[in-house]
C-alpha positions, 0 to 999 in steps of 0.5 A: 109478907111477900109474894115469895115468902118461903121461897128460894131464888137461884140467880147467876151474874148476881154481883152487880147490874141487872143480876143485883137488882134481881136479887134485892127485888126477889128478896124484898119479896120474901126470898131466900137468895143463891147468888153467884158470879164469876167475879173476874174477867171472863176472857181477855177479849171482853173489854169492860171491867168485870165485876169483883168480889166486893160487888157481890159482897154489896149484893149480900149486903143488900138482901141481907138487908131486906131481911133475907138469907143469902148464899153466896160465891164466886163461880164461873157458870163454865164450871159444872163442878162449880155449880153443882157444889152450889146448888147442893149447898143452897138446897142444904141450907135453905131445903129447896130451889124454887125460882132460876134466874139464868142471867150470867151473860157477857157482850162483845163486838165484831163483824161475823168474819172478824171474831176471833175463836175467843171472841166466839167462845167466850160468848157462846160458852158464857152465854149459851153453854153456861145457861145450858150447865145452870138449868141443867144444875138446879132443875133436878133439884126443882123437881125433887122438891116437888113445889114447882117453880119459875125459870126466867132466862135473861136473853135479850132483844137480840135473841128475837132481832138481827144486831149486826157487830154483834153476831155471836151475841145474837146468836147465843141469846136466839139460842137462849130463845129456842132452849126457853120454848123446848124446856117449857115443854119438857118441864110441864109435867112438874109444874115448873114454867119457864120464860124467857125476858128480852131487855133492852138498852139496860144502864149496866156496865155491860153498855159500852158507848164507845165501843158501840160508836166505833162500830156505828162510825164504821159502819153507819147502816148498822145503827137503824138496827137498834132503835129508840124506845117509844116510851123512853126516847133518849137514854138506857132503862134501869136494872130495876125496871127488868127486876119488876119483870123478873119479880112477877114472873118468878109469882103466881100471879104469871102463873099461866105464862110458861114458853113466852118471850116477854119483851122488856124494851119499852116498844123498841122492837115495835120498830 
């Protein structure tokens, strides 16, 4: 018996990375999972290859082999519609929502004055806009249910630090910051907590060292912004690592943390 057994886990950008490692690891603690992602590119002006169907087929795959129930299906957080349609289908096959993972995101890089309006939309909409349309999704339900319940939004280290060539990516994580600590409040009453989790340095495809190199070989200064991990020098830490976070704030045993910014980047921001 798992720590979530009986509960049912909402999680966005579920395909593949951080958002898989989410899903199995909730899941092996006894969660029925509501998987989604887009399944597509998100925009011409988002470089690495988006994740496909077959991805989040492997993700069913996988919670379904920890023995647990999956919902699956690909939807753009940027569709309200969309994701209405999937909270209203989740809570009729599994009966209730009681842990969010808001961690559909995307990456992009440029100077502030540079970015085109797509870069900027792009980003901020997915980012910030299409968080905002997820909790404003499943929270109704949460609060009918009556159960309480854990929201982990998945910002970033840089929603807490400046990381010049990627601006609009701050801002949209620092936006991220700002709606975790306001809904913290708002939601008390009905004893559901949110928090929010700062990765950084994650192995996903999300990382794009070259693009980050060409930005660094322009502009050399920009590199003491983004420093090494104490704990893990050299290298990215792993989906799963996040997961572990995500797991223990999704349970009771956190159950006295809500409007907090857990750091999840092995010392790095200590710099």
């Amino acid at each position: 018996m798992g720590s979530l057994q009986g509960r049912v886990a909402f999680i966005t950008g579920a395909a593949r990375g951080q958002g898989r490692a989410h899903a199995v690891r909730l899941a092996r603690e006894g969660a029925d999972i509501v998987a989604s992602d887009i399944c597509a590119p998100a925009s011409e002006s988002i470089t690495y290859t988006p994740a496909t169907r077959e991805d989040l087929a492997e993700t069913v795959r996988l919670v379904e082999g920890e023995g647990r129930k999956v919902l699956a299906r690909e939807v753009d957080i940027r569709d309200d519609a969309a994701l209405r349609q999937l909270v209203a289908d989740g809570v009729e096959q599994f009966g209730r929502i009681d842990v969010v993972v808001a961690n559909a995101g995307v990456l992009g890089w440029g100077r502030l004055w540079e970015l085109t309006d797509e870069q900027w939309d792009t980003v901020i909409g997915i980012n910030l806009t299409g968080t905002w349309r997820t909790l404003r999704a499943t929270i109704p339900a949460m609060i009918e249910a009556g159960n309480g319940g854990s929201i982990i939004v998945v910002s970033s280290s840089a929603g807490l630090k400046a990381t010049p060539g990627n601006s609009h990516y701050a801002a949209s994580k620092h936006g991220l910051t700002g709606l975790t600590n306001s809904l913290a409040i708002e939601l008390g009453e009905y004893g559901i907590r949110v928090n929010s989790i700062h990765p950084y340095s994650v192995d996903t495809p999300m990382i794009e060292p070259e693009a980050m190199m060409q930005i660094f070989a322009k502009h050399p200064r920009y590199v003491h912004s983004f420093p090494p991990m104490p704990m893990q020098y050299k290298g990215f830490m792993t989906s799963d690592e996040v997961a572990d976070v995500v797991v223990w704030l999704a349970g009771d045993g956190s159950g006295t943390l809500s409007g907090q910014q857990i750091h999840v980047d092995k010392g790095a921001l200590k710099y």
